[in-house]
N, C-alpha and C positions, 0 to 999 in steps of 0.2 A: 454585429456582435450578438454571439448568442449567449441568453442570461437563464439559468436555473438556480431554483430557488429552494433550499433546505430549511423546510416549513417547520420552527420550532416556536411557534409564537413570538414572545416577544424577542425570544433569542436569536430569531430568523434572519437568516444571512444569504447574502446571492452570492454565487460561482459568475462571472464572467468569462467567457472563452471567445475568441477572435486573433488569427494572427496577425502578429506584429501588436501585441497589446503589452507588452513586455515598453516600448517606448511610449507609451502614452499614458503609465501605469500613475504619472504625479498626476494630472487632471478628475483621476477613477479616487486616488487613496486624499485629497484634499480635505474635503467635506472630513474624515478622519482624523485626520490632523490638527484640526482646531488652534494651528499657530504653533503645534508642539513640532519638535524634533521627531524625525520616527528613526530607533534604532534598527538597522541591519546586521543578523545575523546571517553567515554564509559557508561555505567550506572553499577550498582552494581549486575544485573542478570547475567554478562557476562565476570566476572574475571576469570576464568579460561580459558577464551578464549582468555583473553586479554596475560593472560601471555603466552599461544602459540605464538600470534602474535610476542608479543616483542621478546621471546628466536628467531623466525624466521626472525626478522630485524636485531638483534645484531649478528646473524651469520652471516649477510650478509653487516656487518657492518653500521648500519642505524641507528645511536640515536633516542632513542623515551623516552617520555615524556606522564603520561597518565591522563587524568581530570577524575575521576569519578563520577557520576552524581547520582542522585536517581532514580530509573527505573517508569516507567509509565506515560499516556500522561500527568500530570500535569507539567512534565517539557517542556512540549513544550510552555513554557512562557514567559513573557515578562523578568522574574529575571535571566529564567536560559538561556536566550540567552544574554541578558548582562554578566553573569557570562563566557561564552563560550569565549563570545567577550574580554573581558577584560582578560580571560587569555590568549588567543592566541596572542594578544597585549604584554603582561609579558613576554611570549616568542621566541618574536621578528618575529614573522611571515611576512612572505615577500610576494608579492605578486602572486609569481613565485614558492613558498614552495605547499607543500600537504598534508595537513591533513587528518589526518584519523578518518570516522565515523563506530566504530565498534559498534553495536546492531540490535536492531531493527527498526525498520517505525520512531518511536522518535527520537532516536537518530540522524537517519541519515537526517530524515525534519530539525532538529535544527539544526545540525552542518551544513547542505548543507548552513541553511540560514543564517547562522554565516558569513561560507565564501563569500556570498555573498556581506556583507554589509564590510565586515573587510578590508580595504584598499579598499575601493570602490571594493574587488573581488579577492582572494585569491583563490589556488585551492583546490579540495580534493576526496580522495577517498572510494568511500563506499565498503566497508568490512559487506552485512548484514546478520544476526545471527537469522534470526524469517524466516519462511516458505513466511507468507507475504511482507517483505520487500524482499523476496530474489527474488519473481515473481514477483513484484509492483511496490511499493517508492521506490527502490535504482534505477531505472531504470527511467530515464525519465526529470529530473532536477526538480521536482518541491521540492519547499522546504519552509518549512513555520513555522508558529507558531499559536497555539488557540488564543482567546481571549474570554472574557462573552460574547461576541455577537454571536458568534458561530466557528467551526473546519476550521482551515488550511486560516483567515481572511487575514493574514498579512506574507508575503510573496513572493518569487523573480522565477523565472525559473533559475536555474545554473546550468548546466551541471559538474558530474563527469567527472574526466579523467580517472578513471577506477574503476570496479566493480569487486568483486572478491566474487563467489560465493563456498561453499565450504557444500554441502548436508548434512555430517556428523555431522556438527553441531547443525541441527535441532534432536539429539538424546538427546542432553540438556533441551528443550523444553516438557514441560506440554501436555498431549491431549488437554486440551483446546485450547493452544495456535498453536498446531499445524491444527488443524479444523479449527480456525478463520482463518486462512491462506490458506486454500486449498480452503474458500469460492472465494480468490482472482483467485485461480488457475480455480476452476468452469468457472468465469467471464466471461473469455477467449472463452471457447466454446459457450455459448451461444449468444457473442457479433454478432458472425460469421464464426462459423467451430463448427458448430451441429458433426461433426464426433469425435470432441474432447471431446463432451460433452458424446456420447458414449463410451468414453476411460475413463472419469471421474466414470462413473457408475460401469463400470467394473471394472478399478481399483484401485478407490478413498480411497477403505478403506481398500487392502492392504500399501497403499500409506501413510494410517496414522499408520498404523502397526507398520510399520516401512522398507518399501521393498524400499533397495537406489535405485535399477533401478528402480524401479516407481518414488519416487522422482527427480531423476538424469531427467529421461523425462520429466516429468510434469512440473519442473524448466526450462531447456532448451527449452520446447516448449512456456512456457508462456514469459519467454524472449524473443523470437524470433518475438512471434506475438506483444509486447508491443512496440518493436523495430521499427518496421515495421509500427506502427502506430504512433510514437514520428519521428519519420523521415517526414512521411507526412504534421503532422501538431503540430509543436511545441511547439507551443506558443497557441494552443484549438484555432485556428483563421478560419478557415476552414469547422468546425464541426465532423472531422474525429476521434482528440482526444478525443471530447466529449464521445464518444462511451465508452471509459474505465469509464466512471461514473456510469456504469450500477449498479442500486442498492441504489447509494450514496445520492442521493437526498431523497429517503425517511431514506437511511440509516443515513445519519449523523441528522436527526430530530430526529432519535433513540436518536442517540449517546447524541446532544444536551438537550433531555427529560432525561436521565439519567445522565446528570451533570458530566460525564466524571469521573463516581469516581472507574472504575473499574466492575461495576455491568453488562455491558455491554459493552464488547472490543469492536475495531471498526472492525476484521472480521467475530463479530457475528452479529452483525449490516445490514453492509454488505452484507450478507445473507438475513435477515430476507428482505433487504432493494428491494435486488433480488428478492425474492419469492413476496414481495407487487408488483414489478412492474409487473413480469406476471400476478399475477392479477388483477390488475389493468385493463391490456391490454385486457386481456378475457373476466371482466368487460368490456370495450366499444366495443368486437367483435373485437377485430383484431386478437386475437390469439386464438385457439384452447384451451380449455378447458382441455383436454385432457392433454397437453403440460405444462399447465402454472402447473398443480398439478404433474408433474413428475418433475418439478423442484423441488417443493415443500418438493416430497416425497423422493429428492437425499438429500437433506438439513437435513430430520430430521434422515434418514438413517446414518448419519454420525455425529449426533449428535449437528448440527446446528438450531438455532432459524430460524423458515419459516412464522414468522409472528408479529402480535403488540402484541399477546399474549404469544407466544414461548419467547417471547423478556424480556417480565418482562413489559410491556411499558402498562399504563393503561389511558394515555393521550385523549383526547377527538380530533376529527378531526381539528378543528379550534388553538389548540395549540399546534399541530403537523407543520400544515402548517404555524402557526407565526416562529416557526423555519426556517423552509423554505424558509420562507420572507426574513431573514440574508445572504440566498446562495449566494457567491459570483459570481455565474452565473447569476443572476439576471440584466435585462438588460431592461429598459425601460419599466419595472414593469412590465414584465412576466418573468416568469423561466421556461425552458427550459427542460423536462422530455426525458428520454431514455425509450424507450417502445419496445416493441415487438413482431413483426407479427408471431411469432414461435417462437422455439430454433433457434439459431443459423443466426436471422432476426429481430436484434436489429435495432431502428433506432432513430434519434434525433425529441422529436416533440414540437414545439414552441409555438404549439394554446390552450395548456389546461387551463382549466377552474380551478383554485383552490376553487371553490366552488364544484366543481366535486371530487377533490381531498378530500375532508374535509369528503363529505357524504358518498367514500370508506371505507375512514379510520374510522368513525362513525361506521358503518355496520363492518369493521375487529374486533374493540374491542369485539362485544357481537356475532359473528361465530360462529359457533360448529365446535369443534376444530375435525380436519382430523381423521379416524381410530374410 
């Protein structure tokens, strides 16, 4: 089993990853438990997994209790976080108990932010079941909810007590759903470790194949490095965290132009969100040309959106960036763009012009598309 550690002092919590950990998971959360029940939260893509979990707590003698939810981001809402809250309240949760958020990136944002608010801070633990919550969102505490205005508005920093990652499970999982995920695992390398993005190309698409030692690595590394950068700057106060947004600022304008209705998950988005920023960057000269289209060309390689048009997104530049205007990074009315002097030479850049912004993404709609 391999164990990384997100060094927050006392608050400091291990990632475990090993497959088939998913059934051995009541022996890992005991010590937790302290005689208490632990509630599960879940949605309805991941009942089979759920009942792994629970035969592996009731061996270990750990009452569980399970809320199922209806899968996809529209539960990350204002109904079904009152629905979370209100049953964990029903059953008696303490603030010292641990819940369990077993799924995906949803899942485990709502229930993190559940526990957040629920006795001013109950605890819990992410059990994630998607590619990209298992490199991502289970890692790191942020935890939130959508709202009309735009992705992830409302929302707390709360740290899991522990993470339990378990590779096997991603065999449940869709291509689609497994690509959207490896867009996260990309991230990684090009934030800052260009030699990982060389490992990406090489072996990304045995990795969606289904090869668990590439899995197993590409988890364990993208943990490692997300670790490594929620330790430094916890709370995006610094600008270090910033860095993992790579993508997301044109990506969630995706996600928010497609109404979150499924047409566009958020790690195709993601991608496509990627691939805009290198070019972007290429566009104003900082990156190599050369560079920002081998992103491009590992994205559609793998069956990912690398643009406003791979994306389904037929938005005009000006109601792209109204989107953008909602970011919650948005800070004395500039917002904050991750850009990129190469692979692997991301950086945070505060001076853009969002009318620069508007006449890319104008110019992205009508490109001729790559190939």
């Amino acid at each position: 089993m391999k164990t990384v550690t997100v060094a927050l002092g006392e608050r400091s919590y291990p990632i475990h990853i090993d497959a088939g950990l998913l059934a051995r998971a009541g022996d890992l959360l005991l010590p937790l438990a302290r005689g208490r029940a632990m509630p599960i939260v879940t949605d309805g893509n991941v009942t089979d997994h759920l009942a792994t979990l629970q035969a592996s707590l009731a061996a270990a003698g750990i009452a569980s209790d399970a809320l199922v939810l209806p899968p996809g981001e529209a539960s990350k809402s204002w109904a079904r976080l009152a629905e979370v809250c209100d049953w964990l309240l029903a059953h008696g949760v303490e603030r010292s108990d641990h819940v369990i958020a077993l799924g995906g990136g949803v899942i485990g944002d709502l229930v993190g932010f559940a526990c957040a608010i629920v006795k001013r801070g109950c605890r819990f633990v992410q059990v994630p079941t998607t590619l990209l919550s298992q490199v991502d969102s289970s890692v790191g505490g942020k935890t939130a909810i959508n709202t009309p205005a735009g992705k992830n508005l409302i929302g707390a920093f709360h740290q899991p007590s522990l993470v339990l990652i378990d590779p096997l499970v991603l065999n449940s999982l869709s291509q689609r759903e497994l690509a959207a995920g490896y867009a996260e695992v990309v991230k990684y390398g090009l934030i800052d470790d260009a030699a990982f993005f060389d490992w990406c190309e090489e072996h990304g698409p045995a990795l969606l194949a289904g090869d668990v030692d590439a899995r197993q690595y590409a988890i364990a590394h993208s943990v490692a490095a997300k670790a490594r950068i929620v330790a430094a700057d916890e709370h995006e106060t610094n600008g270090t965290r910033a860095l993992l947004n790579l993508g997301h600022t044109f990506g969630h304008a995706l996600e928010a132009e497609a109404g979150f209705d499924g047409s566009l998950i958020h790690g195709e988005a993601v991608a496509a969100g990627i691939a805009l920023a290198f070019r972007f960057s290429a566009a104003r000269g900082l990156c190599p040309v050369a560079e920002a289209e081998r992103v491009g060309a590992h994205f559609r390689r793998v069956g990912l959106p690398d643009g406003l048009q791979a994306a389904g997104i037929g938005a005009d530049g000006a109601t792209l960036v109204g989107h953008m205007q909602h970011d919650k990074k948005m800070a004395a009315g500039t917002l904050p763009f991750l850009l990129a002097r190469g692979i692997g030479k991301t950086y945070l850049d505060r001076g853009i012009d969002l009318t620069e912004v508007e006449s890319f993404l104008d110019a992205e709609r009508v490109a001729p598309l790559p190939g």
